[in-house]
Structures are given as C-alpha cells and as structure tokens.
N, C-alpha and C positions, 0 to 999 in steps of 0.2 A: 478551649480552642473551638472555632466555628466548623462546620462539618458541610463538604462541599462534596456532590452528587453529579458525576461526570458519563454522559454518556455518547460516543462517535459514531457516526455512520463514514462508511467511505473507504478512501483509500490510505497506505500508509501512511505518507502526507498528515493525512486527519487523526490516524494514532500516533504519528508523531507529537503532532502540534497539542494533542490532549495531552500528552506525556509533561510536557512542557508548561501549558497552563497550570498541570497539578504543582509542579514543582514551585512554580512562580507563586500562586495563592499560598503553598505552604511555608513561604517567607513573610505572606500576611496575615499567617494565623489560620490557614484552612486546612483539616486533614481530611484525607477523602470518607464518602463513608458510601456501602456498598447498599443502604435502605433509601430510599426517597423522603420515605415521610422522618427521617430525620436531619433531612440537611437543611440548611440554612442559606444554600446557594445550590442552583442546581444549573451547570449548560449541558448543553447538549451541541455537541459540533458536526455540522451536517453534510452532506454532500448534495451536488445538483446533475450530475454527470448521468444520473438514469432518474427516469419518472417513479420507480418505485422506491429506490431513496427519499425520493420526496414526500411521499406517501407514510412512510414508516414516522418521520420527523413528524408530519401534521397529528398522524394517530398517536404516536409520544405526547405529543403537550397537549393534545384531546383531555388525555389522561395526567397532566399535570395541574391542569385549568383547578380541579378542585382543592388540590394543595396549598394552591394559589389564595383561592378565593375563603378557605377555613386559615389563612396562616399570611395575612397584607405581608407581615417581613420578609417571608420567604421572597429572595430577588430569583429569578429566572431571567437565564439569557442564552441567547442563542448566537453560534458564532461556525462560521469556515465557508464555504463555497454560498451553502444557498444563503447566506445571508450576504454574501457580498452581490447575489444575481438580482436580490429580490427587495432588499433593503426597507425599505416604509410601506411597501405592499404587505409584507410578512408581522409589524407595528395594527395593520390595519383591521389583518387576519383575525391575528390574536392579541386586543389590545394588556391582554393581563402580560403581556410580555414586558422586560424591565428596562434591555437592551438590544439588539444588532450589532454583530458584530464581522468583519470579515476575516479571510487568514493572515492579513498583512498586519495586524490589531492583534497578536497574540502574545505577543512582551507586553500589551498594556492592559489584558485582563485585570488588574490589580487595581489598576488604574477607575478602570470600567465601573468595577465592583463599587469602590471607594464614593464612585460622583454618583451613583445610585442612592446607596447610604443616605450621603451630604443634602440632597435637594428631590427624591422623590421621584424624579421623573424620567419617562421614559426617552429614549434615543439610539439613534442607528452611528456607526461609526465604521465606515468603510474606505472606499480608497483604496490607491495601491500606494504601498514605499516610493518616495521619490529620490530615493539614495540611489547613486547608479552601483554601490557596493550593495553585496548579501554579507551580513556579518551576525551573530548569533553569542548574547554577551556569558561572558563567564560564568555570573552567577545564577542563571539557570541552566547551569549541567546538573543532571542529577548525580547525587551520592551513593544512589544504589539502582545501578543500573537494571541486571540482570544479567544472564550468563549470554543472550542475545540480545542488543542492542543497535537500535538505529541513529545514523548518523547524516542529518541535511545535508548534502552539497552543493544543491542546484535549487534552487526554484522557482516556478511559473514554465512556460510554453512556447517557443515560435513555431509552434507546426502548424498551427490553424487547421489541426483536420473539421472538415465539414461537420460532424456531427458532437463533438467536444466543443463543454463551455469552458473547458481549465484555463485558455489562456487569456478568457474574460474574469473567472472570478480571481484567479491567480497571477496574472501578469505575465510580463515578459521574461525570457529568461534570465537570472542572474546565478553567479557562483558563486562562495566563499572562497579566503584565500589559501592556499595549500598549507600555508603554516599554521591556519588557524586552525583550519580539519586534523593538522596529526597531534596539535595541544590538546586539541577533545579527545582525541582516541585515545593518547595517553592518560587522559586523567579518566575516562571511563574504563581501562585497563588496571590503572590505581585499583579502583573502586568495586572491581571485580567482573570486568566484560570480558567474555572469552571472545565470543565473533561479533563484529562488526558490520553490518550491512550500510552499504550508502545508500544512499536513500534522494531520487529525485523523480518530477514527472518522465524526465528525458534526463538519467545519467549519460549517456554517452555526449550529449553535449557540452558536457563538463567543462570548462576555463574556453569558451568561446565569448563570452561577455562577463564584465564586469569584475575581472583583475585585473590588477597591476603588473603580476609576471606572469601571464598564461601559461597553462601548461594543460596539453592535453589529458585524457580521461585517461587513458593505458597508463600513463605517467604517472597519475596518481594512484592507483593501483599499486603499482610497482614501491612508489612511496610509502605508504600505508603496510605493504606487508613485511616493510623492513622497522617496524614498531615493535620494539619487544614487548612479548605478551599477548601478540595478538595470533588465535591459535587457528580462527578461520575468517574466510573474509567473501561477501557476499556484495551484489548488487542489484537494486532493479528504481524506476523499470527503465527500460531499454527503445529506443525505436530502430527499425530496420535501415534508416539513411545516414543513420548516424552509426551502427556499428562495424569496426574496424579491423582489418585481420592484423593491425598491431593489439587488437583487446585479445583473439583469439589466440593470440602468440602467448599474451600473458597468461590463457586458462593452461597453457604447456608448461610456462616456466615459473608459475609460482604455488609452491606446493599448497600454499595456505586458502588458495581461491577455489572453494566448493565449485564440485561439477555440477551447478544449473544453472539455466539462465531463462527467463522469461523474456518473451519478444512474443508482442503483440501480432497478428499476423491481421486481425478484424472479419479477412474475405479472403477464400482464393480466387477469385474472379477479377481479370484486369480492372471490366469495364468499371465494378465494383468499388474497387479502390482505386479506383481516378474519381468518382462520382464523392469519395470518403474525403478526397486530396490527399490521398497517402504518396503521392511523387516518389511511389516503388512499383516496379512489378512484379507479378508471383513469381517469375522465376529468377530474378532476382533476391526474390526471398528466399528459395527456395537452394539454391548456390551457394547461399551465404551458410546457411543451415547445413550442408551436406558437409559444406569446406570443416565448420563448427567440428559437429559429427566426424570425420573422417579423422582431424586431428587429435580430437577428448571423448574416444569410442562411447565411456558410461556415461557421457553428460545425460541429463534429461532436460525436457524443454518443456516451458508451460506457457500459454496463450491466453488473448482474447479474441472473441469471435463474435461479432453482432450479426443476427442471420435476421432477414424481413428487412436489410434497408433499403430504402426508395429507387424502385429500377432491377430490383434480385430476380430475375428470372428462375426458373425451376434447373435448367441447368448452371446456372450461377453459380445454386445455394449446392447444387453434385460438385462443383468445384472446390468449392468449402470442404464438403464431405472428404475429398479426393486429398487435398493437402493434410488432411489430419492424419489419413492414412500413413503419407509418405512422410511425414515429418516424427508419426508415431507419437504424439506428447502426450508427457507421462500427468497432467493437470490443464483443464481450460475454464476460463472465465467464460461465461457463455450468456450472449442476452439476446432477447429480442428488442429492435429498434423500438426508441420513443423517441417523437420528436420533440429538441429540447428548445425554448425559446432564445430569442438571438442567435441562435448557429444557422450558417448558410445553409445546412441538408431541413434546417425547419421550412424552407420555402420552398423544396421539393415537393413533387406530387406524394405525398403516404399512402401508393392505390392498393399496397399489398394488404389481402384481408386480416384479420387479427388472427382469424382460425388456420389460416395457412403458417403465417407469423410463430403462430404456438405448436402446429406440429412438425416445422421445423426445427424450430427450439427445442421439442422434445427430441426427431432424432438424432438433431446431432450430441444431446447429454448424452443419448443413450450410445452412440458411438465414443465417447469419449470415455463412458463407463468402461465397454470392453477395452478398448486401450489402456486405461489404467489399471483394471484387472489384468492384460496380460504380461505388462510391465514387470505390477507388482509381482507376477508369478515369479518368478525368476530370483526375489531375493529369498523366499521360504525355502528352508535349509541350510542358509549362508550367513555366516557372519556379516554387517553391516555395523559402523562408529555412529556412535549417537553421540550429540551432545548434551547434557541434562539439563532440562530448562526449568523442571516444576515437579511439583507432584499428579500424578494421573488421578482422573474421575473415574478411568474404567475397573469397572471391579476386577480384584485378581490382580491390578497390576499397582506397582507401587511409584513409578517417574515416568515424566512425557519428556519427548525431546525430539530432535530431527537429525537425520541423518546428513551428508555430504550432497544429495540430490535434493533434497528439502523436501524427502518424504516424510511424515509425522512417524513418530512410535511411542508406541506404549512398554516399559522394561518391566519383567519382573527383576527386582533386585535378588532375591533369595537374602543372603544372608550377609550379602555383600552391603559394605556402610557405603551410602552414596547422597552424593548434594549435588545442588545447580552450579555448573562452571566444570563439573567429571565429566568428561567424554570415559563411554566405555562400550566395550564390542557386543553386540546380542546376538543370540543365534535367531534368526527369525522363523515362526511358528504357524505364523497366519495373517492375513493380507485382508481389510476393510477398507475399500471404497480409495482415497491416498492416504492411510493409513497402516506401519505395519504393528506386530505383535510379536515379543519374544522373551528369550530369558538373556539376560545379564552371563555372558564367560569370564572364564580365567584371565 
C-alpha cells in the first residue's frame, strides 16, 4: 500500500475536506503515514483567508522542494482555498509542484493522483461545482469516525464581507438535503460518533439555496437531535444576520445541543463594520447575545476579532476592547488585518502602522487571556462532563476531551477503564490558558 502525507492549514472546512481526501485515497490504495520522507504522495491543503497562512504553505514546500528533487516520483500537490485564488501563479512559484487543486475538486483527488501517474505532468484544476445541488456521495463516509465528528451542510458564502476571500475561493452558497445529512449521521453513529458538529462557512443559512424542500437551520437541529445515538450536537460557524431566536429557542429545548456558540463579532465599532459589510450593528450584536445569555445562563461564547482594519481609529479599536468585556467570551480568534487580494477592503487605504497593528493585537490577546482566565476560574472545584476524544500528551494525565462549553480537558483516569466515545464527570484541579485539568469521579 502507497503512503500519503497530509497536511491543513485553515479552517474546519479544510479539516474537514483533509478528512475526506484521506478516506477517498484510501480506496486507492493510500494509507496515511505521519513521516514526510516516507510518503509517496504528499498535499498539503491550504487556506488564503490571512497572509500568514500563506506564509506557512510557501515555507512548507520550501521544505518539501528537496524531497521532491532526491525522489522525481514523489507527486506533491496542493489543494483548498489558495489554490483555488492562485491557481498557475502557485505552478509558476514552485514548478516541482505536481498539481492545483481547489476545494470544489476534493471527491476527485483520486482522480488527480491517477492523471499525474499516467502522463507526467503538471496541472491546476479549479473552478466551482456547477450542480445547483451540494450532495456528498456515500462512499466517502468514513468507517471510523471518532467520538467527535464533523458533518458538511452548507458550503461557500453570500456575505461578501469586505475583507474575506471564501466566497471567491468557495463559492456561493449551497446546502445538502436534510435526508441526506441525518443518513450520514446515522451511519457515523453506526460507526461510533458520539457528537456531531455541523459544520458550514455560514450554518445559519442552512436550506436557503439549493434544496428541493427547504427547511430552515432551527429545523434541522431539531431533526438531527431526534437520531438515535447522537449523545451531543454542536455547530459552527455562525454569522450574526443570519441567527435566529427560533436557533436560541432550540439551545432551551434540546438537551443534546452543547452550550456554546461562536459568533464572529470582527469589530465593536459601527463605522468599522459597515467598512467590513458586516449589514449588523453592535448593538444589534450585542441584544442578540444578551437575549442568548439571559436564556442559556452557562453558555460560553467564542469570537473573531480583526483589530488594525483600514479606518480603526484608536477609539474604534476601545470598542472592540469594550465588547469583549460585555460579551465576556470564554475564546477569541484574534488577528491583525492583511490585505487579501481581490477583496474589496484590498482597495482601501492600509494607513494603520504595522507597530500599532501589533500592539493592538497584542492588547486585546492579552484581554482575552484574562477573560479566559477568569471563566476558567470558576469550573476549579466543580464537577464538569467531558467527552473522551483521545489519549492526552500532558504528562500525569491519561485522556483529552471537551467538555459542553467546548473547553478542552486533560482527565486523570486513575483506575477507572476509559476509551474515546465515555463521557465521564472530572473534578476540575487546574485551569491552562482554554484548557482544563482534573481527575476522573464516581
């Protein structure tokens, strides 16, 4: 059997979609293998949504170039965002490259492989789906899921925010059909999935294009937790126009739907996010959240935050500061602006200095540290449900897993027999970063 070397940058999306190519190559013979200088095929699935992803991708095959060049068969190829933005520039880059590929091209990785083989030669292969259906064929479900498991329902963009390439290199949006999402869940239930997370750019726009029986996002929710077997049930990500206090209704009435939710906030400054086209304002963000809150007291919230975009005034970015506050979230994604090519914020003036850039970046992590420090204070002492995903790296402890908020933990078992897909209660001990620590009870 050939040995194929996979490595993602990005977002879930992009572990998804690696997830998927694994499964599909290993119907052609490929198993993965965790060394480089062993494989026989190596991608790398990349993201283009920040300039330092892109960065990472070019110093990756920097460092592949020689594997290349001591080993002609080894094929390399590259696939998912930047390769859909960049296509025969990225050929030109690095010509030891074998293929391009984008994310709409990821049922035909096999394919891909195969015409390299056959004739030698190099090629870009992008495009978007022109099916107005999203459909996702059966024989690449995997067999062995995990005890956490993602599931497609949506994919591509119509938000056109100003500074996002997704709905350039991903397309427009489309759905799968409700029947087809609860056949997957059940057979990854089969197979051993305890929770299921859906998984889209913009779940809440769920059955708004491209089914035949729409049906709203609440709805399918609601569908999904009536699967037997399915013991929790998760989503992201989320955008703030799209969610609905019929979704909030569901976080009340369905036991199975973990309390947390991620919603992008970017800015708390109007001007900010009209400049972003976010077609929200904060305090409309900010009502929806409370309502959230006021209904599912322990939910926690987790964010994205871009500080230094074009026009951020000094009081702008105290607005920003000001929302975290009040929203409290227990995790932020946090970056400084790059401007990304073809997005309409790239034609903006970028007058903000990189030095200011970076030490707002750094205060607001370091706001965010306290916030999650005093979060986390709060579960030390207290019993919190974990569900067990893996074995732990951290010394001293023997399984990782997440609790209902989708804070990480590290369990000691003690003496207790435990595997991936046992939920069980820990007393928690000690609290690292969004990270907790404890032992395993009765």
């Amino acid at each position: 059997m050939k040995q194929v070397y996979l490595d993602t940058f990005g977002c879930q999306m992009n572990v998804a979609d690696t997830d998927r190519m694994e499964l599909l190559l290993f119907h052609s013979g490929y198993r993965r293998t965790q060394e480089k200088e062993d494989a026989d095929l190596i991608l790398v699935n990349t993201c283009s949504i920040r300039e330092k992803a892109e960065q990472k991708t070019f110093s990756l095959f920097g460092s592949l170039k020689p594997l290349k060049l001591a080993n002609p068969d080894l094929i390399l190829g590259l696939t998912g965002c930047l390769g859909q933005q960049d296509g025969k520039k990225l050929l030109q880059r690095m010509p030891y490259l074998d293929f391009v590929m984008g994310p709409d091209q990821v049922d035909g990785v096999a394919h891909a492989v195969d015409k390299v083989r056959s004739n030698g030669k190099s090629f870009v292969w992008t495009g978007f789906d022109q099916e107005k259906t999203y459909s996702i064929p059966e024989f690449s479900l995997p067999k062995a899921p995990g005890a956490s498991t993602f599931v497609n329902i949506i994919k591509g963009c119509d938000k056109f925010c100003s500074f996002c390439v997704v709905p350039y290199t991903r397309g427009r949006e489309k759905s799968r059909e409700p029947d087809e999402l609860y056949r997957e869940i059940r057979h990854l239930v089969e197979y051993g999935a305890k929770e299921i997370i859906l998984l889209g750019q913009n779940v809440n726009s769920y059955g708004k294009r491209g089914l035949k029986n729409p049906i709203p996002f609440h709805e399918l929710l609601y569908g999904v937790a009536q699967i037997p077997g399915v013991e929790r049930l998760r989503f992201t990500t989320s955008h703030p126009n799209d969610f609905t206090r019929e979704t909030i209704r569901a976080y009340q009435d369905i036991d199975i739907l973990m309390n947390h939710l991620h919603l992008p906030v970017q800015s708390g400054n109007n001007e900010v996010l009209k400049a972003m086209r976010r077609d929200h304002t904060i305090e409309e963000y900010r009502e929806l959240l409370f309502e959230l809150k006021s209904k599912v007291p322990d939910i926690c919230i987790s964010t994205d935050i871009i500080v230094g975009f074009p026009g951020e005034t000094g009081e702008a970015f105290e607005d920003t500061l000001r929302i975290m506050e009040e929203i409290g979230y227990s995790s932020s994604f946090i970056f400084s602006y790059s401007p990304r090519p073809g997005t309409p914020a790239n034609e903006l003036n970028d007058s903000i200095a990189e030095e200011i850039k970076k030490r707002r970046l750094q205060e607001a992590i370091a706001l965010q540290s306290r916030l999650t420090s005093e979060i986390g204070q709060h579960y030390i002492g207290n019993n919190t449900e974990v569900l067990i995903e893996g074995r732990s790296s951290k010394p001293g402890y023997t399984f990782k897993g997440r609790n209902p908020q989708y804070w990480g933990a590290n369990v000691q078992a003690g003496e207790k027999t435990l595997k991936a897909g046992d939920t069980v209660k820990v007393r928690v001990q000690s609290v690292s970063g969004h990270s907790l620590s404890g032992k395993a009870t009765l």
